[in-house]
ROZANU-446004 format. One record per residue: residue number from 1; residue in three letters; chain; x, y, z of N, C-alpha, C in turn. Coordinates in nm, 2 decimals. Layout:
! ROZANU-446004
<ketor k="NUM" r="ala" c="A" n_east="X" n_north="Y" n_up="Z" ca_east="X" ca_north="Y" ca_up="Z" c_east="X" c_north="Y" c_up="Z"/>
...
END
This chain:
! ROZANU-446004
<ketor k="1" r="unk" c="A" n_east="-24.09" n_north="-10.23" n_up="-5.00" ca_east="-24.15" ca_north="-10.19" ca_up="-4.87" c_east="-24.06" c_north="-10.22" c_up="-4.75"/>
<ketor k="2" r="unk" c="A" n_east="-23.93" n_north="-10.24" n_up="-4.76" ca_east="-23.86" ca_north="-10.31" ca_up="-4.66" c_east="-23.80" c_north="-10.20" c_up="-4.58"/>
<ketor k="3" r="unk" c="A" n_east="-23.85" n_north="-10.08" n_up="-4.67" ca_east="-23.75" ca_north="-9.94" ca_up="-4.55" c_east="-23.86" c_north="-9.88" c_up="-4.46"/>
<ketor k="4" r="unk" c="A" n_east="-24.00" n_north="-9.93" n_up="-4.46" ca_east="-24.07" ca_north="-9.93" ca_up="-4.33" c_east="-24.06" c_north="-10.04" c_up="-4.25"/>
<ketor k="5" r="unk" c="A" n_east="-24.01" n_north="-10.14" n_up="-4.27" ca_east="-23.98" ca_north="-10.21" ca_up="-4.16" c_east="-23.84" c_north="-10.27" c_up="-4.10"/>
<ketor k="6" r="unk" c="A" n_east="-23.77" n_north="-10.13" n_up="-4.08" ca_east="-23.64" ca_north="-10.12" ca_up="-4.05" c_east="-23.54" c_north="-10.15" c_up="-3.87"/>
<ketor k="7" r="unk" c="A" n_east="-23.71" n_north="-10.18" n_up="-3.82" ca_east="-23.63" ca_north="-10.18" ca_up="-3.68" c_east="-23.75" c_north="-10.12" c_up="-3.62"/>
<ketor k="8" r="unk" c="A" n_east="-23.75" n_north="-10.00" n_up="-3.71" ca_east="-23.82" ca_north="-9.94" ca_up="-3.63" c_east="-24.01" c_north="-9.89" c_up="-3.63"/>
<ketor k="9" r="unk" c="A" n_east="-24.07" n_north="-10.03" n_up="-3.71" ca_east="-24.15" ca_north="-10.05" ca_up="-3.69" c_east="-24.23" c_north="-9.91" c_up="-3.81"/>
<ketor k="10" r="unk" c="A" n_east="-24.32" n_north="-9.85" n_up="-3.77" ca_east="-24.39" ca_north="-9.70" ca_up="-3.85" c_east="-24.39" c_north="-9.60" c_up="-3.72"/>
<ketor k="11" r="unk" c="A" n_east="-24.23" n_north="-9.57" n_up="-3.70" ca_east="-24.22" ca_north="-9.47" ca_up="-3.59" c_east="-24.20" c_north="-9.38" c_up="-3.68"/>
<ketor k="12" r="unk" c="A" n_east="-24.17" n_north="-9.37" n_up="-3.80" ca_east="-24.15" ca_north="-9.23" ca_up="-3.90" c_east="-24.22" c_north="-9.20" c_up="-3.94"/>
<ketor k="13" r="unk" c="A" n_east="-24.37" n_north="-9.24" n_up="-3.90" ca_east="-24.50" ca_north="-9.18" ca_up="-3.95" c_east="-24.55" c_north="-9.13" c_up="-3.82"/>
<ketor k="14" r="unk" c="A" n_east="-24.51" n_north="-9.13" n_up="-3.68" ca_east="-24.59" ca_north="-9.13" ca_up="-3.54" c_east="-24.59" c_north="-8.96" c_up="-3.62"/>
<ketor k="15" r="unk" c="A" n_east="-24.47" n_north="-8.88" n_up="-3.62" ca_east="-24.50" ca_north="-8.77" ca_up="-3.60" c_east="-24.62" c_north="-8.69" c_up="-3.68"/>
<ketor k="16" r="unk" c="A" n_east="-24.67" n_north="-8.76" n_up="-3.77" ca_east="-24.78" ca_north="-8.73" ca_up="-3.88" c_east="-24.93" c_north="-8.79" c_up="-3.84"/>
<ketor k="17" r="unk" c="A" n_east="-24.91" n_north="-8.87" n_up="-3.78" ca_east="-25.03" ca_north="-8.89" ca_up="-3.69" c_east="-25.05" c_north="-8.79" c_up="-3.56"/>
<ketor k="18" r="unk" c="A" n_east="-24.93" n_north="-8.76" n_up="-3.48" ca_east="-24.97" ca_north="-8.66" ca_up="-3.40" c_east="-25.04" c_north="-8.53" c_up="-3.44"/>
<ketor k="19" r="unk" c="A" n_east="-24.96" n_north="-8.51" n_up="-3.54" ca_east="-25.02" ca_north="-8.35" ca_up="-3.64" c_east="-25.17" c_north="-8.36" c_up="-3.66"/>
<ketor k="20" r="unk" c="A" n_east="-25.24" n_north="-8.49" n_up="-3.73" ca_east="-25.37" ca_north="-8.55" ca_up="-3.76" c_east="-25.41" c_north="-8.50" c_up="-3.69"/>
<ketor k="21" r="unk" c="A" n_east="-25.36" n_north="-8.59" n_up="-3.54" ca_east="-25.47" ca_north="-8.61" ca_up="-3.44" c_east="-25.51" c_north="-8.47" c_up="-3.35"/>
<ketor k="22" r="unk" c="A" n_east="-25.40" n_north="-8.35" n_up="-3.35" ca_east="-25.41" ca_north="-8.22" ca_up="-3.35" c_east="-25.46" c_north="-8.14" c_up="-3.39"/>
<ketor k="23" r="unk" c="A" n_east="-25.50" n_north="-8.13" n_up="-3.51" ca_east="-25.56" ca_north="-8.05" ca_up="-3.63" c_east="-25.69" c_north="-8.13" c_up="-3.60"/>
<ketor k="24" r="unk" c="A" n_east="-25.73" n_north="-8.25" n_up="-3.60" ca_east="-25.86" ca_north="-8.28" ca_up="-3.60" c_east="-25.96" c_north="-8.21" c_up="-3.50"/>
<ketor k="25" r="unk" c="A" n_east="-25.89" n_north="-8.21" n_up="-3.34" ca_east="-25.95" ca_north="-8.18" ca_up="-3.23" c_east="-25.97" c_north="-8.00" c_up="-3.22"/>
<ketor k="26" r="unk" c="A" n_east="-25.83" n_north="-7.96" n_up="-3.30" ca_east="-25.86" ca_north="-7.84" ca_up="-3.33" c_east="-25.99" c_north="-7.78" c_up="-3.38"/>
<ketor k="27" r="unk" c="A" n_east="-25.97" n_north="-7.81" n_up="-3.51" ca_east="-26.11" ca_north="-7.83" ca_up="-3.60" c_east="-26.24" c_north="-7.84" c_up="-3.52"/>
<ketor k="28" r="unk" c="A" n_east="-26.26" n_north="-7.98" n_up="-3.45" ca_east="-26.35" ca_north="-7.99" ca_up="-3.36" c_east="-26.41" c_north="-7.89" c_up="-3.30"/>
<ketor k="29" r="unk" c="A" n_east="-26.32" n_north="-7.85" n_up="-3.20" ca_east="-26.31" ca_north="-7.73" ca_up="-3.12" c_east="-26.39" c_north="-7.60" c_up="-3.21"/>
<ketor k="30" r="unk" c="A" n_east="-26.32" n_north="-7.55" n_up="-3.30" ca_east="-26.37" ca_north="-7.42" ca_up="-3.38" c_east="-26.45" c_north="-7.43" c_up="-3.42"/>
<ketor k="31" r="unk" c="A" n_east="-26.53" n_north="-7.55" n_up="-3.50" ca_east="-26.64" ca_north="-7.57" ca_up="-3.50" c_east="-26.76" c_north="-7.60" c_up="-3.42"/>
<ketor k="32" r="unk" c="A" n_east="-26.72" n_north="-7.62" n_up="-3.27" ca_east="-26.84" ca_north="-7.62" ca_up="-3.15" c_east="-26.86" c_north="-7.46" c_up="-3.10"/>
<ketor k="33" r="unk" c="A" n_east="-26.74" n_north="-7.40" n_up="-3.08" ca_east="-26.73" ca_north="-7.25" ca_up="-3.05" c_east="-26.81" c_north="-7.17" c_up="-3.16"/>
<ketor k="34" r="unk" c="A" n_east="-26.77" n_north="-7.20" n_up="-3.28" ca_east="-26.86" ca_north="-7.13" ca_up="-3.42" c_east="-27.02" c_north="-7.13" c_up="-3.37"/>
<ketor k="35" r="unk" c="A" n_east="-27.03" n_north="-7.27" n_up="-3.37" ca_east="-27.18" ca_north="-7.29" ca_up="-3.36" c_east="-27.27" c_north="-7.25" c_up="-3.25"/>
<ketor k="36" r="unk" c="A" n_east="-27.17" n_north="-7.20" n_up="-3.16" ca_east="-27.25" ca_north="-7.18" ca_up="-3.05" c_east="-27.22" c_north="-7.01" c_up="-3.02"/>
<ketor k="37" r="unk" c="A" n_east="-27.19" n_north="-6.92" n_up="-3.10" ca_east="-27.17" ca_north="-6.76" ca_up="-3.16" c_east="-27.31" c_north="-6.71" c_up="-3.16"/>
<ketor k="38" r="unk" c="A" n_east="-27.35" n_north="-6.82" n_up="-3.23" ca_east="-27.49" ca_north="-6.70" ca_up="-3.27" c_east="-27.51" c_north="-6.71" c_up="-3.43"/>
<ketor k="39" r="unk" c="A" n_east="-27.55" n_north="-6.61" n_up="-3.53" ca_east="-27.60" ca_north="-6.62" ca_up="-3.62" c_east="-27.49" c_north="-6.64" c_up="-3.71"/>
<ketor k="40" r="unk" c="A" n_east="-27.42" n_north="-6.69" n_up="-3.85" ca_east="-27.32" ca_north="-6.71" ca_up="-3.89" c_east="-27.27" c_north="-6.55" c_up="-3.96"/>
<ketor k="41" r="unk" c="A" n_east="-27.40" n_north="-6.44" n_up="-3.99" ca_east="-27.34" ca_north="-6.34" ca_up="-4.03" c_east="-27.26" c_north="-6.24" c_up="-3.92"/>
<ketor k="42" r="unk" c="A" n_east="-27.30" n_north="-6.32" n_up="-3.82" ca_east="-27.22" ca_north="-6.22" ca_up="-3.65" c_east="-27.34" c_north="-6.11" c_up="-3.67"/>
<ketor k="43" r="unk" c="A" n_east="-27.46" n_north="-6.10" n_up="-3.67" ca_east="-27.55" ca_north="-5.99" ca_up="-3.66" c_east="-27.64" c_north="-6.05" c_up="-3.57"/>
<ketor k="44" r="unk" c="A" n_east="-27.70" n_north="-5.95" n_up="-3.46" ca_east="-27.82" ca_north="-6.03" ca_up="-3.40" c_east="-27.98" c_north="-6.02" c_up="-3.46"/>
<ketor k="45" r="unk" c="A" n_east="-28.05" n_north="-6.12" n_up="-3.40" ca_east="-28.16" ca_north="-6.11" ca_up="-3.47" c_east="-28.27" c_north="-5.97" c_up="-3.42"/>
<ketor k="46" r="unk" c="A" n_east="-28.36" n_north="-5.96" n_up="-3.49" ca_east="-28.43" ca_north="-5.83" ca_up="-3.44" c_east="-28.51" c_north="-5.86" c_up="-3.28"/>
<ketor k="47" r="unk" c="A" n_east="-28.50" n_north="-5.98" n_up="-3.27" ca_east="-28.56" ca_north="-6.01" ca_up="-3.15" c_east="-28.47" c_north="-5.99" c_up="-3.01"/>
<ketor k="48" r="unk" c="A" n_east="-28.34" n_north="-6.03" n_up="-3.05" ca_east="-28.18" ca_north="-6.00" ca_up="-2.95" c_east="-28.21" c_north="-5.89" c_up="-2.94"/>
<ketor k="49" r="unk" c="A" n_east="-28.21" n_north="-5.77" n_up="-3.04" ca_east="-28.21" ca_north="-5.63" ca_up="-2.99" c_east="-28.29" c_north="-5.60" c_up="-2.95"/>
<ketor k="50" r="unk" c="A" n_east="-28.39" n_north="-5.62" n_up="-2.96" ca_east="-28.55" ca_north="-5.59" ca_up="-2.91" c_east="-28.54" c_north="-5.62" c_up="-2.73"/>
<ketor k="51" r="unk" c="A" n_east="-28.50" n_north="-5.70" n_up="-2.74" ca_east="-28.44" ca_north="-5.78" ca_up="-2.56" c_east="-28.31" c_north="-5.73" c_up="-2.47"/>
<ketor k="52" r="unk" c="A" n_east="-28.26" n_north="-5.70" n_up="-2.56" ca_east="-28.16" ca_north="-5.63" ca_up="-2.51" c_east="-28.22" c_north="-5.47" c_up="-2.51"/>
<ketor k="53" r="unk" c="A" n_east="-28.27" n_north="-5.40" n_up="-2.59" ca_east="-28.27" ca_north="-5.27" ca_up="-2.54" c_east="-28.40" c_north="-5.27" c_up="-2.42"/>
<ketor k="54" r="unk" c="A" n_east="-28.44" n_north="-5.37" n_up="-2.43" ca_east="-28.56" ca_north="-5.37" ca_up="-2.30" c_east="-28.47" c_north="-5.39" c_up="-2.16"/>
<ketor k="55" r="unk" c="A" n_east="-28.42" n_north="-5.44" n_up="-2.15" ca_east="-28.29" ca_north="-5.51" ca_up="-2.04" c_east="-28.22" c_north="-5.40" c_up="-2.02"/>
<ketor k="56" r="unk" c="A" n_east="-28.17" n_north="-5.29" n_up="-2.12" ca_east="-28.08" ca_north="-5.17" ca_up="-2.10" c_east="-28.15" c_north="-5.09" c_up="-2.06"/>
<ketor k="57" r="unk" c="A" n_east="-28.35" n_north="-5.06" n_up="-2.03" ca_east="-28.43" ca_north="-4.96" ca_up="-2.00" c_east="-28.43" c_north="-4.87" c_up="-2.12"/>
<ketor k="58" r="unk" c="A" n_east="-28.39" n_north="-4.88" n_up="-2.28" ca_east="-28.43" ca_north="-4.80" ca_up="-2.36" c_east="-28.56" c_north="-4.80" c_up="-2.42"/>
<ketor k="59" r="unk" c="A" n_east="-28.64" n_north="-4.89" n_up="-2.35" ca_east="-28.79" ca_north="-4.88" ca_up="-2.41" c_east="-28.84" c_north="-4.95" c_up="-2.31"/>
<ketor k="60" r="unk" c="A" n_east="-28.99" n_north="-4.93" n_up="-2.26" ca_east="-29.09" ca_north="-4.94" ca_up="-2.19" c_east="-29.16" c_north="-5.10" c_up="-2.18"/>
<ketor k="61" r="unk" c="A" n_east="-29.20" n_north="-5.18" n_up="-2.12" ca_east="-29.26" ca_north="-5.31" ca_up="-2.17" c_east="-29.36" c_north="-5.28" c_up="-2.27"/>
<ketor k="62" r="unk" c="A" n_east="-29.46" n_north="-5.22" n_up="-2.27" ca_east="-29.55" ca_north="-5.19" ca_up="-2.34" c_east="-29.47" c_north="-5.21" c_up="-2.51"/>
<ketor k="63" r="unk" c="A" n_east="-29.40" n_north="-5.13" n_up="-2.53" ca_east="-29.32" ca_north="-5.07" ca_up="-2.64" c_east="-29.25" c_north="-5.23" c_up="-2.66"/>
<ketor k="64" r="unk" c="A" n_east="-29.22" n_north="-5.32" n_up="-2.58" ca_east="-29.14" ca_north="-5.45" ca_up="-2.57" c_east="-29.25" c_north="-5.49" c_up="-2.65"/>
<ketor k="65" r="unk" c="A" n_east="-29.33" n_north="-5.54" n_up="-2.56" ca_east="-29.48" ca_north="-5.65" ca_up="-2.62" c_east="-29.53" c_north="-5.60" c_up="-2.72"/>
<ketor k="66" r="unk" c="A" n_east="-29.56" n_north="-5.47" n_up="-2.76" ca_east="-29.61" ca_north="-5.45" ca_up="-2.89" c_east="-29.54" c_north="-5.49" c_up="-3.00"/>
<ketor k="67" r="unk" c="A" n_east="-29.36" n_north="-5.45" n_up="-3.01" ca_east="-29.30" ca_north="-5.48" ca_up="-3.10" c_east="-29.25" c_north="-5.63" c_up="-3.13"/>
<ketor k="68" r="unk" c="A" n_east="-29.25" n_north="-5.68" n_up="-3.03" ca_east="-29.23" ca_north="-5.82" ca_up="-2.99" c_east="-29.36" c_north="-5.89" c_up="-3.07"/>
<ketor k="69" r="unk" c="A" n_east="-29.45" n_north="-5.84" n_up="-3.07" ca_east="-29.60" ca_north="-5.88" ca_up="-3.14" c_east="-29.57" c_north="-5.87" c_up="-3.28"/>
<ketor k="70" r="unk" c="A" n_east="-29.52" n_north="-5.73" n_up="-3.31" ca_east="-29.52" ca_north="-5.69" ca_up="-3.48" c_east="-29.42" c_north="-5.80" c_up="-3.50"/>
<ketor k="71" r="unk" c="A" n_east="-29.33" n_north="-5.84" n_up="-3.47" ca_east="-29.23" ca_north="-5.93" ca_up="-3.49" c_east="-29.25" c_north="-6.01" c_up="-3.53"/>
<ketor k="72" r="unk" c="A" n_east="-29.35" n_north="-6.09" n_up="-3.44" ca_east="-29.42" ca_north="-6.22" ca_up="-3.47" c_east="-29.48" c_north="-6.28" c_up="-3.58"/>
<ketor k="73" r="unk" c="A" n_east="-29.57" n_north="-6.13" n_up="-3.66" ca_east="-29.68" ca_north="-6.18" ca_up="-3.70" c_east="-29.59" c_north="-6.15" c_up="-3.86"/>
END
């Protein structure tokens, strides 16, 4: 074990800790952005579109609340 403690202390490992500590926050990161996408198949739910085509004026409130209803039940 005497060629890790050459002088130079575990400076021949700093660079492998940096990589670690890189990759971990990475990781982190893509996993907070993931989770916060939306559904994991990337599809919206029938409810998203239902809201959204009401928002774009392709359907009437009426046509909203009823199907918004059938939705529900």
């Amino acid at each position: 074990m005497g060629w890790m403690w050459n002088g130079n202390g575990h400076m021949g490992w700093m660079p492998f800790g940096w990589m670690l500590g890189v990759v971990l926050v990475v990781a982190i990161v893509w996993v907070l952005l993931r989770s916060k996408r939306g559904p994991p198949n990337g599809r919206d739910s029938p409810r998203d579109i239902l809201q959204r085509r009401f928002a774009k004026g392709e359907i009437d409130g009426e046509t909203y609340k009823r199907t918004l209803a059938d939705l529900e039940d």
